[in-house]
C-alpha positions in Angstrom: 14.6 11.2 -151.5 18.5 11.5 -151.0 18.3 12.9 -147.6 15.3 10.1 -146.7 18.5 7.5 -148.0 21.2 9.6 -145.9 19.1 9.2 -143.0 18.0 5.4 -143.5 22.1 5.0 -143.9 22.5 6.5 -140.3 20.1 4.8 -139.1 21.5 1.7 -140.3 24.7 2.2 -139.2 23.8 2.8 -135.6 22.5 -0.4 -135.0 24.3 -3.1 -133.7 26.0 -5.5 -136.0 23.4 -8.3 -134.5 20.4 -6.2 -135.5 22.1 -5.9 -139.4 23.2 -9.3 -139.5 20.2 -12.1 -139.7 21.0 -14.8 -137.1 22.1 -17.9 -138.4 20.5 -21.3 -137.1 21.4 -24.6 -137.8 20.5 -28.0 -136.5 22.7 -30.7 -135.8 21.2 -34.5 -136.2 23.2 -36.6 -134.0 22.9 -40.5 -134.7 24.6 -41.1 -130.9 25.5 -37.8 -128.6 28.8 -38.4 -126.4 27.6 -34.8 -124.7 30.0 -34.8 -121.8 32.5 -37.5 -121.5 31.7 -38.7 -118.2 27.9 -39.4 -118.6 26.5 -42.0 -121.2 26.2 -41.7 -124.7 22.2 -40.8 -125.9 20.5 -42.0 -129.7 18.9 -39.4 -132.3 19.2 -36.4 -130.7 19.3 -32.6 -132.0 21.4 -30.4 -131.4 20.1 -26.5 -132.1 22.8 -23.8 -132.6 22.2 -19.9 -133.0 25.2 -18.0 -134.6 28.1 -19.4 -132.3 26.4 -21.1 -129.2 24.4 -23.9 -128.4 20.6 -23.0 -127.6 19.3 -26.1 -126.7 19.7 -30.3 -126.9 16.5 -31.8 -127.8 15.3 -35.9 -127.9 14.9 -36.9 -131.4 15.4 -35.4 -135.0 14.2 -31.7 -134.6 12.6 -30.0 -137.7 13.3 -26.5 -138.2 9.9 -25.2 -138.1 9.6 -26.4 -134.5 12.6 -24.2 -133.3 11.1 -20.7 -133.2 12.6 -18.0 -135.6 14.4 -20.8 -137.0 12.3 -21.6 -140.1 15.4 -21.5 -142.6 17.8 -23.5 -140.2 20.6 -25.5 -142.2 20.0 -29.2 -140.9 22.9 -31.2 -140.8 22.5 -35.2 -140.7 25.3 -37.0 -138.7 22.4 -39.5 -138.2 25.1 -42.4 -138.7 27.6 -40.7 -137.1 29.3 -40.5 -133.2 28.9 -36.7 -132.1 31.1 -35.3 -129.6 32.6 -31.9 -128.0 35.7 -30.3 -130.1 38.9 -31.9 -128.7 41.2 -29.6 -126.9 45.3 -29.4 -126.9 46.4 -28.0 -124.1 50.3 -28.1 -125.1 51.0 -26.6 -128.8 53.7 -24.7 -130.6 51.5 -23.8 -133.6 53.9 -21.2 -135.2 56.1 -23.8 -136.5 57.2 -27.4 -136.7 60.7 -29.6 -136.9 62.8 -28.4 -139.5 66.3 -29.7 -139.6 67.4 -25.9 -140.7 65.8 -24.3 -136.9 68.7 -22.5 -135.8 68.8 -20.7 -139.1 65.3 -20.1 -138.8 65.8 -18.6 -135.2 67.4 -15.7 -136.4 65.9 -15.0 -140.2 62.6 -15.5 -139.5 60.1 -12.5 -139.3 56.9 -12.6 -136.9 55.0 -11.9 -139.0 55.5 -15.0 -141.4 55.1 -16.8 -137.6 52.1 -15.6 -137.5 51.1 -16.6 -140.9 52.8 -20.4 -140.4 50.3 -20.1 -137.3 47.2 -19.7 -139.8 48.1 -23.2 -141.9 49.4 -24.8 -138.7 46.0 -23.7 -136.7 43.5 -24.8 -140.0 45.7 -28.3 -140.1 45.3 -28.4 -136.2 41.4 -27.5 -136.6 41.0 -29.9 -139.4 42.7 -33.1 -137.3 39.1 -32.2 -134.8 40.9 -29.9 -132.2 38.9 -26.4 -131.5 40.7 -25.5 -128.8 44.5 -25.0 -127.9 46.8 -23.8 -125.4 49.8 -22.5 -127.0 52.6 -22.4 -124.4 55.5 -20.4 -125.7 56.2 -18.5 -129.0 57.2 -15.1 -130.7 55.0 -13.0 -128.3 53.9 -10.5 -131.0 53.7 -13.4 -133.7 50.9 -15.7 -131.6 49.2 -12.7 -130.0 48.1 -11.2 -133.4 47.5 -14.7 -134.4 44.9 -15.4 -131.1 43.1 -11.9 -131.8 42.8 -12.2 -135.7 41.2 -15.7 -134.9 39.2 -14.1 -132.1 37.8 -10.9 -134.2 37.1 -13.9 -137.0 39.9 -11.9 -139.2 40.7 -15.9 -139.8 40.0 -19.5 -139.0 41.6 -21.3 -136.6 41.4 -22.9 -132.8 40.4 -20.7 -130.1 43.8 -19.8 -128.6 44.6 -19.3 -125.1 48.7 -18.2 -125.1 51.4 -17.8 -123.2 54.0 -15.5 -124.4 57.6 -16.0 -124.5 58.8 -19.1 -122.4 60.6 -18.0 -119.1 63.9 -19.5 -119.0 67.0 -18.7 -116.9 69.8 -18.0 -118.8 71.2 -20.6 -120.8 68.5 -23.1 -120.2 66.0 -24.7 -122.0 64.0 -21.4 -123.1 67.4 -19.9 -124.0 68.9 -19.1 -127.3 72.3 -20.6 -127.1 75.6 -21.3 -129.5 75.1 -18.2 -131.2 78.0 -15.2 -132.0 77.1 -12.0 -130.0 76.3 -10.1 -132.7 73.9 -12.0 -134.3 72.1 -12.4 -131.2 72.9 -10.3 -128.7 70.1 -10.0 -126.3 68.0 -12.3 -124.6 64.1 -11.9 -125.3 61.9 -11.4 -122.6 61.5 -14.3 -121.1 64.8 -15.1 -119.7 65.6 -13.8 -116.4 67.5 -15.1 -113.3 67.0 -14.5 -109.7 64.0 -13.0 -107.8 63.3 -9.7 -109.3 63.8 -10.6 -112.3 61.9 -13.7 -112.6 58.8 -11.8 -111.2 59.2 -9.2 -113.6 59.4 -11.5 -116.5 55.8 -13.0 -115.8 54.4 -9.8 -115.2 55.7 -8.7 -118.5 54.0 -11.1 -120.2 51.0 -10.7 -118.6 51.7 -6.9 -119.7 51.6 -7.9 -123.2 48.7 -10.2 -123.4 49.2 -13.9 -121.9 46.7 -15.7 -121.3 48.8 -18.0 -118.8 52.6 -18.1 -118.0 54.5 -21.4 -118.7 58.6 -21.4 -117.6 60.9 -24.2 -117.8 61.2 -26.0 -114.1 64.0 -28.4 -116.0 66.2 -28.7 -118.9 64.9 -29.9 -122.4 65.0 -32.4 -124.6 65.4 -30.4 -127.7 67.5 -27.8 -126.1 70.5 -27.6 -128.4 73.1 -28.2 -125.5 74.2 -30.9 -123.2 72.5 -29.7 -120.1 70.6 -32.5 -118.9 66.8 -32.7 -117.8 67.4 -31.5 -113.8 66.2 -28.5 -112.2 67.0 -25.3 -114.2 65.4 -22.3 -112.1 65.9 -22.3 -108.6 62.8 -23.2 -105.7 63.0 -19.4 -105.0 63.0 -18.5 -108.5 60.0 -20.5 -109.5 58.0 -19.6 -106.6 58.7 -15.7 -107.6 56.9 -16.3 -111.2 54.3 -18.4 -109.5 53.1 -15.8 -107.2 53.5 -13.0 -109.9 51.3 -15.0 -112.4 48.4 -15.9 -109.4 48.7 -12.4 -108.5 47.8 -11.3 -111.9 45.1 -14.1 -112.4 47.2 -16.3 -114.3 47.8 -19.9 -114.3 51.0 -21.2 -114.7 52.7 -24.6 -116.4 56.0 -25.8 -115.9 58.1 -27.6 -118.5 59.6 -29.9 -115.8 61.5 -33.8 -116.9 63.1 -34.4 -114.0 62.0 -35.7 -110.7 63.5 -33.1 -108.4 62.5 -29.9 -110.8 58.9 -31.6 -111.2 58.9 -31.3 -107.3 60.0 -27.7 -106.8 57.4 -26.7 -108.9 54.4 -28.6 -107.7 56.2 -27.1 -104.0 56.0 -23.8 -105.8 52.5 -24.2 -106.6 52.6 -24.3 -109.8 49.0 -25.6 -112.1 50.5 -28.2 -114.4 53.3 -29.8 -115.0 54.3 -30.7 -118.3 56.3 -33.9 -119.5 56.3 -35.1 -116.2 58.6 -37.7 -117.2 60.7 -39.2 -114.3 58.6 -38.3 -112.0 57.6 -41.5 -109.2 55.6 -42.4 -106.1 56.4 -39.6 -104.1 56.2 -37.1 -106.8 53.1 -38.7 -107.5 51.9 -37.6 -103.7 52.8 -33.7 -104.5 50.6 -33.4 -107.4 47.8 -34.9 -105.3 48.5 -33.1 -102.0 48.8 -29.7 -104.7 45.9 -30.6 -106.9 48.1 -30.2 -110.3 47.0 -31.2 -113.7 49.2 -33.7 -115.6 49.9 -32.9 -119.2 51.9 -36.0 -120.6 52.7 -35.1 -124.1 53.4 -38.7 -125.3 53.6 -38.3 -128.7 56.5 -35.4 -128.1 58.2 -38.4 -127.0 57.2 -41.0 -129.6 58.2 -38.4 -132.2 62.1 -37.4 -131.0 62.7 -40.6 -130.4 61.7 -41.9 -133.9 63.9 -38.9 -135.3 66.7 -40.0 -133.5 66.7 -43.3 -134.5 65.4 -42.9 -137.9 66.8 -39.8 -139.5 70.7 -39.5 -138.5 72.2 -36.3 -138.4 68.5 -34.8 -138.0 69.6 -33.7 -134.1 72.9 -33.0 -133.0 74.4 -35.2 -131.0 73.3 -34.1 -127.3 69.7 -33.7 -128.3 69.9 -37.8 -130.0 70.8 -39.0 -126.9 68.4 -36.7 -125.0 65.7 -38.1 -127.3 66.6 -41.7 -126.9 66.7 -41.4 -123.1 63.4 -39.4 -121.9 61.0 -40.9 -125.1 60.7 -44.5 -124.1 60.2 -43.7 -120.3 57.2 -41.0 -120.8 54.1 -43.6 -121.0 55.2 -45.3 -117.7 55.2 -42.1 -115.8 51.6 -41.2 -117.4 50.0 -44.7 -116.6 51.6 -44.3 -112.6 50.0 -40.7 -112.2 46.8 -42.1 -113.8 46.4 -45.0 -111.5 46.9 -42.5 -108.5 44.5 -40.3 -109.6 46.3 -37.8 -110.6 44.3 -35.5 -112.9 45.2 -35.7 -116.7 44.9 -32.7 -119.1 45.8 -33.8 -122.6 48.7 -32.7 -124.6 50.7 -33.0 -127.1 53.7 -30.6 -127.9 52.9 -30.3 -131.6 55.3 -28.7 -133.7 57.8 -31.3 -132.3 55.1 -33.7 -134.1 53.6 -32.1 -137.0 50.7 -30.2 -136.6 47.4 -32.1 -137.5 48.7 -35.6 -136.3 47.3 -34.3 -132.7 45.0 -37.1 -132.3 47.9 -39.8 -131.9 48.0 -38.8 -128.6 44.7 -40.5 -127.7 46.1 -43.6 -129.0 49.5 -43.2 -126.7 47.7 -42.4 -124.0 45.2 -45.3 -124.4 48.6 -47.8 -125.0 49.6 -46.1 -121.8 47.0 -47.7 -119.7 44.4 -45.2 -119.6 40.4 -46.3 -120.6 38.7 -44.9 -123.7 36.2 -42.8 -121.3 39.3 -41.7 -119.1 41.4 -40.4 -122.2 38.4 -38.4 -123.7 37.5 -36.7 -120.1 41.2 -35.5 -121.0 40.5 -33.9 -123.3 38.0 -32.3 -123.0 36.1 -31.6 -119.5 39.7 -32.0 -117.7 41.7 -29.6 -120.4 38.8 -27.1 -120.2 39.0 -26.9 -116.6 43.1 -26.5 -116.7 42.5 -23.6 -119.5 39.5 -22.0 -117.3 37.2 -22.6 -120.2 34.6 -25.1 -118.5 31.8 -22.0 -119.2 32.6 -22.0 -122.9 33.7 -25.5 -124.2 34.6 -29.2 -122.8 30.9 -30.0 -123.6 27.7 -30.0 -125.8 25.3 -28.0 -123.8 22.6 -25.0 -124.1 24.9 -21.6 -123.6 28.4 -23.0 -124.6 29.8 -22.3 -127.7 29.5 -24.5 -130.9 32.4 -26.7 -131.0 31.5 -29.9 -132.3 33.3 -33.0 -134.1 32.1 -36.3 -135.3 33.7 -39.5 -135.9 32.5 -42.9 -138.0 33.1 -45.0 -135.1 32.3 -45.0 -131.3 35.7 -43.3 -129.8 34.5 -45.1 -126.4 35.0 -48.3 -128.1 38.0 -47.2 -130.8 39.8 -44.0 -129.2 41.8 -44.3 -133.1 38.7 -42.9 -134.8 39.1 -39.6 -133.5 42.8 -40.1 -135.3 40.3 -38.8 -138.3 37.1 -36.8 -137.5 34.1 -36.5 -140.3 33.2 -33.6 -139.3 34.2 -30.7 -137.4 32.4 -27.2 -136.6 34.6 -24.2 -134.6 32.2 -21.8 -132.8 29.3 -22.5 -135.3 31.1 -22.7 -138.6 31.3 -26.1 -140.4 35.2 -26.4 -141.1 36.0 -27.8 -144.9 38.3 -31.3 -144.6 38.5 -32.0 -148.1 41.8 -30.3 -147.9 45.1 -32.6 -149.4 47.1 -33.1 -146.3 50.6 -32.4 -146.7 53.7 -34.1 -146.0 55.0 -34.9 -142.7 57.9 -35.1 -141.2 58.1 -39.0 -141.4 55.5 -41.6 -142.2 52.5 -42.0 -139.6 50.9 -45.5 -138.3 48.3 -46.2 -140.4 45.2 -44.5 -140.3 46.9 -41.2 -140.9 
């Protein structure tokens, strides 16, 4: 009997984790499926899930003895409820937020609380309906772990597609600056000036994991000096990290304000530009003649400016003004590349907002100009394409993974209802949002 049991054990253990696990099925009843953004909404159909993915889309409310070897499916009823793919951020900071003590925080804090911060921030991120993000600068070790621990289901959170460290010449907008020598003496990874050591930079990151490369075409808003929003690296510069990211099979996104650094880097060839602030007509031509995604981070805007105006003392004085300058101007550059046809990824910056308040984006970019239909295409078919995800999210299809969110309203009527999702699934699982949301920053419009 005991060596029967040994041998059962091995036996067991040599199958694959599939074979030992039964699959899990469940069945989605959809009052009215928004499947893909840019085709028509469709009444009372089912949507079957196996484990993660999508299996199949079916006409009317499915029973689960008529999906085979799914006798024991969960059904779920959004029957009175406006079913759509998860929303996707494709501009985050998710490893922190404002705090009016950051440059303390620069040099006391560990990765690895980061990476934990990352864990609430991602779950309030996940929660606000968004199942995807694209984190674009961060402690490298810090959001790497916290992109493979989410990955390997060690936790819940977004799917995370990261950059590393931000590449910034030195002194600009990606730099550390104002600090004593010995407190920090060397520059991460990310900075680097001049040819060589620009394409190094991006191949380093690559090295250690990124996903993409993102570098700062122009100054900063938030940058804690009085360097302006103009071209930071130079043309030769950018087009050195360019090429070493494309070489590598990396896209790349530029943190670019100003007109003339916006332009170097769509000349560079770079995959999106984010901000985009003061950009015009002809900059307008470049992102067409380049075929560059748009990522206009409007709320970023909405939020420093608020700060600035609401919370003295909350900025120093060269990041007020900074803030009061770019904020008010962002939603007219946005509606101009929109009406050319520029192609719009959406975005939002968050941890300048706090993360979880997302979906106020939508509303900005709807009170920028853009239709209900346009804004959702945003994000999600156009923000899957930018993050090379169009095989596994963007839509609700047969082979894509399980990323699902409902709201009580129709989003193509009332883009604000997706402000608060009903319900949310990430890769299959159902996500739990009776969770007490905690304070922000500063109050929200209603319907936060």
């Amino acid at each position: 009997m005991f060596k029967k049991s040994i041998f059962a054990a091995t036996v067991l253990l040599c199958l694959p984790l599939a074979a030992q696990a039964a699959d899990k099925w469940k069945i989605i009843h959809a009052g009215t499926l928004l499947a893909d953004a840019r085709e028509e909404a469709k009444k009372e159909q089912s949507i079957i899930i196996k484990n993660k993915k999508i299996v199949e889309i079916r006409d009317g409310y499915v029973l689960a003895s008529q999906v085979k070897d799914a006798e024991n499916a969960e059904i779920i009823d959004l029957k009175n409820q406006y079913v759509l793919p998860g929303l996707i951020d494709t501009h985050t900071h998710i490893l922190g937020q404002q705090e009016a003590h950051g440059r303390e925080v620069r040099v006391t804090r560990s990765s690895e609380l980061s990476t934990l911060m990352g864990v609430e921030y991602g779950m309030r991120t996940l929660r606000a309906g968004f199942t995807t993000i694209r984190n674009v600068g961060a402690d490298r070790n810090a959001i790497f772990a916290l992109r493979d621990a989410i990955n390997q289901d060690i936790v819940m959170g977004p799917r995370i597609k990261a950059a590393g460290q931000t590449l910034s010449p030195t002194g600009g907008h990606g730099d550390a600056g104002g600090f004593r020598d010995d407190i920090f003496p060397h520059p991460h990874s990310g900075v680097c000036d001049g040819v060589t050591e620009c394409r190094k930079a991006a191949r380093t990151q690559i090295k250690y994991g990124a996903d993409h490369i993102k570098y700062v075409a122009t100054g900063g808003v938030l940058s804690k000096t009085a360097t302006g929003t103009g071209q930071q690296f130079t043309d030769e510069e950018q087009v050195a990290i360019i090429e070493a990211a494309h070489a590598m099979g990396r896209k790349v996104a530029a943190h670019a304000h100003g007109k003339v650094g916006i332009e170097a880097a769509l000349r560079a060839g770079v995959d999106s530009i984010e901000h985009g602030s003061y950009l015009d007509e002809d900059t307008v031509d470049l992102f067409l003649e380049h075929d560059a995604y748009l990522v206009p981070t409007l709320i970023a805007g909405y939020t420093v400016e608020r700060i600035a105006k609401e919370r003295p003392g909350f900025f120093i004085p060269a990041v007020a003004q900074k803030a009061l300058e770019v904020g008010p101007i962002m939603k007219n550059a946005l509606a101009m590349a929109y009406n050319k046809g520029v192609k719009i990824a959406f975005g939002t910056d968050a941890g300048v907002n706090d993360h979880g308040t997302n979906g106020y984006e939508l509303v900005l970019m709807h009170d920028a100009g853009m239709p209900e239909r346009a804004v959702l295409i945003a994000a999600t078919v156009n923000a899957a394409d930018l993050m090379d995800l169009t095989a596994v999210t963007g839509t609700i299809e047969a082979g894509k993974e399980a990323d699902i969110i409902a709201a009580k309203a129709d989003p193509l009527k009332d883009i604000g209802t997706l402000m608060n999702p009903t319900f949310v699934m990430a890769r299959g699982s159902e996500i739990d949002l009776n969770v007490e949301r905690p304070a922000d920053l500063f109050p929200w419009p209603e319907g936060y």
